[in-house]
N, C-alpha and C positions, 0 to 999 in steps of 0.2 A: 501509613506503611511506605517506607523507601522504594526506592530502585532499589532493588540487592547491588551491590557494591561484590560482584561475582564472576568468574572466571565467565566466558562467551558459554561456552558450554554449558557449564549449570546455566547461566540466563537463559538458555535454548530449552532445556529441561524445564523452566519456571511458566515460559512463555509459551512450549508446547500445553503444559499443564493449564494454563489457564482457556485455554483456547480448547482444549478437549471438553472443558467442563460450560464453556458457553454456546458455542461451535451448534448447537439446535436455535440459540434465542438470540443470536448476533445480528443477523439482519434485522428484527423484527428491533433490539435495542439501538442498536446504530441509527435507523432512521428518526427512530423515538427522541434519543437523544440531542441530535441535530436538528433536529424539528421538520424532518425530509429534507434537508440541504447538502446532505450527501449524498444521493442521486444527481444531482445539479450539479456537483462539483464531478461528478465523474462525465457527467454530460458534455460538462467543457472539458474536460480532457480530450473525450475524442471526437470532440469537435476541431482542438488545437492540433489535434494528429492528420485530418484534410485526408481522410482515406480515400482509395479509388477503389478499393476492392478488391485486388492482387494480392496485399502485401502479407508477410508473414511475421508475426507478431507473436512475443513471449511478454505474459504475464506473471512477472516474480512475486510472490507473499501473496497469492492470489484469493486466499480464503473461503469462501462461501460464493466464488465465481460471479460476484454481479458484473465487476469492469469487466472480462475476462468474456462475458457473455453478449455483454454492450455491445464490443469490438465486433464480434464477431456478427453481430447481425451488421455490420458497417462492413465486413470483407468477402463476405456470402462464401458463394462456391467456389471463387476463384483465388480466394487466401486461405491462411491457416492461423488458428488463435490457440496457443499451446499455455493453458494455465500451471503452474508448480508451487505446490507448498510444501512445507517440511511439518505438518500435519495431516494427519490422514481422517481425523476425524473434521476438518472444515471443508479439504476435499470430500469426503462423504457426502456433505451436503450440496458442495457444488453440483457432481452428478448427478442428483437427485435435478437440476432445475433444466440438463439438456434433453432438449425434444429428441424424443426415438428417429433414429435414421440421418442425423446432423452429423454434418463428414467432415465441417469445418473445425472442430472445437475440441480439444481432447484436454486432459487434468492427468499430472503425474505427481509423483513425491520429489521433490529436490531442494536440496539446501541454495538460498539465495547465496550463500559465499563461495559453493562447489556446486557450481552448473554440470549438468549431467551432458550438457550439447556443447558440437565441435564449433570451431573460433568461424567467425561472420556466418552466421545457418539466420541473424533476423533481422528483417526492415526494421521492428522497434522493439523496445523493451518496456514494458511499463513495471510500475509498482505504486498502489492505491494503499495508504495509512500501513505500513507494516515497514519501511525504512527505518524507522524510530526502534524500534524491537533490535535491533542490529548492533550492538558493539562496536564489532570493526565493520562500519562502514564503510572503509578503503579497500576491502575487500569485497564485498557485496558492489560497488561502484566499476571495479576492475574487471569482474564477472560479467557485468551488462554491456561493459566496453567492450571483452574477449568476443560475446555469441552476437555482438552487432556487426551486420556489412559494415564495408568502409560506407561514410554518409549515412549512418544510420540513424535513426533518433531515438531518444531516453526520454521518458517521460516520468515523473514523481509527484504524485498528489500524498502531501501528508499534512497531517494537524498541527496547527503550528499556533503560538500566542499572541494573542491580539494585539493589533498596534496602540489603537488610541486608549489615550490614558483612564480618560472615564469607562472603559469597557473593561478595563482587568479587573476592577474591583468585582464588578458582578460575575465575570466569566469566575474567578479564582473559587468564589462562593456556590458558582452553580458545578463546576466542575469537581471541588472536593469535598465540597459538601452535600451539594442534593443529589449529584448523581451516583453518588456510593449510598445513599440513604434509599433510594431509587432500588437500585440494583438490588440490596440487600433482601430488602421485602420481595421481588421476582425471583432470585436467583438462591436467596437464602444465605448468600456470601457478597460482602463489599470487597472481596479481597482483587477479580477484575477489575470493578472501575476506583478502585482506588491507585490501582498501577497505571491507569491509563490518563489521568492529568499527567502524574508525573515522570511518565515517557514522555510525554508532550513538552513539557517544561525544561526536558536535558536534551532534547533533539537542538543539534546544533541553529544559531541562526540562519535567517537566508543568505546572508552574506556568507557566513561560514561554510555553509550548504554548498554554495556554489565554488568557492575555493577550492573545497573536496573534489567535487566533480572536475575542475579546469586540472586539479594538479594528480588526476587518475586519468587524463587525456583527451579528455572533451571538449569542446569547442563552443560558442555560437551560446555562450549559457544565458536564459534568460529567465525572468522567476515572475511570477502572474499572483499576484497574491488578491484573496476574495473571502467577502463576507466581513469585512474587519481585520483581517488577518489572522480569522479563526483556521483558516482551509489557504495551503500555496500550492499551485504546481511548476514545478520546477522543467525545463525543457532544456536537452543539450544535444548536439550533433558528435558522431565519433567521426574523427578527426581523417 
């Protein structure tokens, strides 16, 4: 099954849809999948981010809150950790995972292309595997630019395709083939991971990645790529 070839909109309709219908067993398949290496890659994330515990931090495409909750135990009581997705049923489950009485962390509904917050309100922006979902990208990039201070940082952890040559072949095979085979038996539907190689496979290069970001205003870009180049985080400064 394709990428639909579809207006931003329907793809938002397709992408909410898929994510309503996983959105209970998403954590539990994402680590599955990764073999737990997707924890680790959010671990260096905000590690790469050097918090002191002040800052205020937005997490775009935040899903099922694990980055979003990370952070937060890294900025305690003296920061703020603002999760947004333009699903309410992943949100659903993020709440579900905050302790009663945590003042730092709160989860709202917001489109990553139409931020809901006024221009420089955050020290960073993150966004963990959900870039890729995005169409207009130069949108969703200009939005992170608008709600960051001046000197603010951006942060993008997404799936990306392996460098070395002897890893495609296997990655190609375990990604379109076992793990929609996978999913089917759990979920009853291949119809998410079969979307989600080939996100992976149209998500612009790093190179390309980072052109996006330099020519929507960012500065200082530098791209950290791990695991074979299954997982990159991408870092830029607003200008």
């Amino acid at each position: 099954m394709p990428v639909p070839n579809i207006s931003q909109e329907n793809r938002d309709i397709f992408i909410k849809s898929i994510f309503a219908s996983i959105a209970p067993n998403i954590d539990f398949l994402s680590s599955f999948f990764s073999f737990g290496l997707d924890q680790g890659w959010r671990n260096r994330l905000v590690s790469r981010m050097a918090l002191n515990g002040r800052e205020s931090v937005l997490d775009v495409c935040c899903g099922t809150g694990k980055l979003a909750l990370l952070i937060s135990e890294k900025v305690c009581k003296g920061g703020s950790v603002t999760g947004v997705d333009f699903s309410e049923e992943m949100l659903r489950e993020a709440r579900k995972k905050v302790s009663p009485g945590s003042s730092n962390i709160s989860f709202a509904v917001s489109d990553a292309k139409n931020l809901i917050f006024r221009d420089s309100s955050f020290d960073f922006v993150t966004v963990s595997f959900g870039m890729r979902n995005i169409i207009d990208t130069a949108a969703a990039l200009k939005e992170a630019y608008r709600v960051l201070k001046p000197g603010g940082r951006f942060y993008c952890l997404e799936l990306t395709s392996p460098n070395g040559r002897w890893v495609q072949p296997l990655y190609t095979l375990y990604c379109f083939r076992i793990m929609p085979f996978i999913a089917r038996k759990v979920l009853k539907t291949d119809v998410p991971y079969n979307y989600l190689p080939r996100s992976i496979k149209a998500f612009p290069s790093s190179d390309d990645f980072k052109g996006s970001l330099e020519s929507c205003g960012f500065g200082n870009v530098a791209v950290h790529s791990m695991s074979l180049g299954i997982a990159t985080i991408y870092e830029a400064v607003k200008r």
